[in-house]
C-alpha positions as CSV (number, residue, x, y, z in Angstrom):
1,X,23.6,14.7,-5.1
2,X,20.3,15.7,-5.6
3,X,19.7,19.4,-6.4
4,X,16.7,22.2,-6.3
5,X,15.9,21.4,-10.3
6,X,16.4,17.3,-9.8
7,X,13.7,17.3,-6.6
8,X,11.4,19.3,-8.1
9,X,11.2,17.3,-11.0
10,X,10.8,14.3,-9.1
11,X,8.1,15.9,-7.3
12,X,6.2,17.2,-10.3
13,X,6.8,13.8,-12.1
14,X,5.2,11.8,-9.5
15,X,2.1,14.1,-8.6
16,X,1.4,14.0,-12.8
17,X,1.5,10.0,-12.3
18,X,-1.2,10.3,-9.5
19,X,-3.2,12.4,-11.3
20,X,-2.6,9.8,-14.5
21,X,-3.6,7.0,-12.4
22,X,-6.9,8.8,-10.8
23,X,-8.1,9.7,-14.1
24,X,-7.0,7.0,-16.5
25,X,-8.4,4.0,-13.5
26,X,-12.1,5.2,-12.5
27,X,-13.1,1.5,-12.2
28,X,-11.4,0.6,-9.2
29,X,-11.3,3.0,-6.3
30,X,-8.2,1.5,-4.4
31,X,-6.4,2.7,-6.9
32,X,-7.8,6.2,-6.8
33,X,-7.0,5.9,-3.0
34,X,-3.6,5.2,-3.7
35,X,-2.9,7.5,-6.7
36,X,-4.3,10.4,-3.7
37,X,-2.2,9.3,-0.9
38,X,0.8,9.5,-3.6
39,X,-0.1,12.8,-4.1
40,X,-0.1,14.0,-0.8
41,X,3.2,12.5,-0.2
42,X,4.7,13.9,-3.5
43,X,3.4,17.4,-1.9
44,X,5.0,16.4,1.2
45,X,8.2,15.7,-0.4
46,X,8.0,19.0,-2.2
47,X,7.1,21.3,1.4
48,X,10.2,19.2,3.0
49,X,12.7,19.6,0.3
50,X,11.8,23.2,0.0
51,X,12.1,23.5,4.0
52,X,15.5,22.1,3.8
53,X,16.8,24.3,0.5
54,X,15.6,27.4,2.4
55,X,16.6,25.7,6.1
56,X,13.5,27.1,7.4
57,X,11.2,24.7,9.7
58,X,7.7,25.7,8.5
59,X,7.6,23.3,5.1
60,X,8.7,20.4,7.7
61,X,5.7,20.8,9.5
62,X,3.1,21.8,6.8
63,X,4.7,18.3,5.8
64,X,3.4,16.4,8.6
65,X,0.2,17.9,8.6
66,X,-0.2,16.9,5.1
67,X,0.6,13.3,6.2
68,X,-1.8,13.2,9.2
69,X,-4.7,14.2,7.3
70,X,-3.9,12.0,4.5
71,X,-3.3,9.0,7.2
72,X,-6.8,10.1,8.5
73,X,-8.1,10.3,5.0
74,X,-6.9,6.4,4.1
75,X,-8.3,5.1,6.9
76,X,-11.7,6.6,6.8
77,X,-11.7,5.8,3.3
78,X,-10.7,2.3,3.8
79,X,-13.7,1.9,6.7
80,X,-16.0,2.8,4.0
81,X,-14.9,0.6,1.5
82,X,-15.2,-2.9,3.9
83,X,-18.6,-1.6,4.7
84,X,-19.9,-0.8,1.0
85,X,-18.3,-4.1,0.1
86,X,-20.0,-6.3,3.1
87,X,-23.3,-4.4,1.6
88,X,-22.7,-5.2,-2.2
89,X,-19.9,-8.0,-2.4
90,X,-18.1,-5.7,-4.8
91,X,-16.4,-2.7,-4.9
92,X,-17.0,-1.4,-8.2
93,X,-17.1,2.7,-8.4
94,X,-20.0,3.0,-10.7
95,X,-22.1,1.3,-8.4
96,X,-21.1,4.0,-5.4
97,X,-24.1,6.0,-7.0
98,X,-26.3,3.9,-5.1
99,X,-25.3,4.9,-1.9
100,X,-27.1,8.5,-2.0
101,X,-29.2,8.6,1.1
């Protein structure tokens, strides 16, 4: 049975591994995509564990707003990607520089 201490740990646990893997990987920026979209979903799983503990709806909805914006977030993110990597045939990040307009 999972408890208040056990969730939170959980949570905070995987949030410091997406922060690991954003800083630790800055060569390849799908990595950096996924190490952001698991932190929004550890914050999600913190707001909805929360909502439950305290049986009060508002974390369960903060929740899914989290998870729209970070659905939006992926997929704009990806869009960019296929068209830097059409452009350059690689999707290295210290070449992003070179997109400054």
């Amino acid at each position: 049975m999972l408890n208040q201490t056990n969730c939170i740990s959980i949570s905070l646990l995987l949030f410091l591994v997406s922060i690991i893997g954003i800083f630790l990987n800055q060569k390849n920026i799908l990595v950096m995509l996924m190490s952001l979209e698991m932190m929004f979903l550890t914050i999600s799983f913190s707001l909805i564990f929360s909502s439950i503990y305290l049986d009060d709806i508002v974390g369960q909805i903060f929740a899914l707003l989290i998870l729209t914006i970070a659905a939006a977030e992926s997929s704009i993110g990806l869009a960019i990607l296929v068209v830097y990597y059409r452009i350059r045939n690689t999707i290295a990040v210290e070449l992003m520089s070179l997109t400054k307009g």
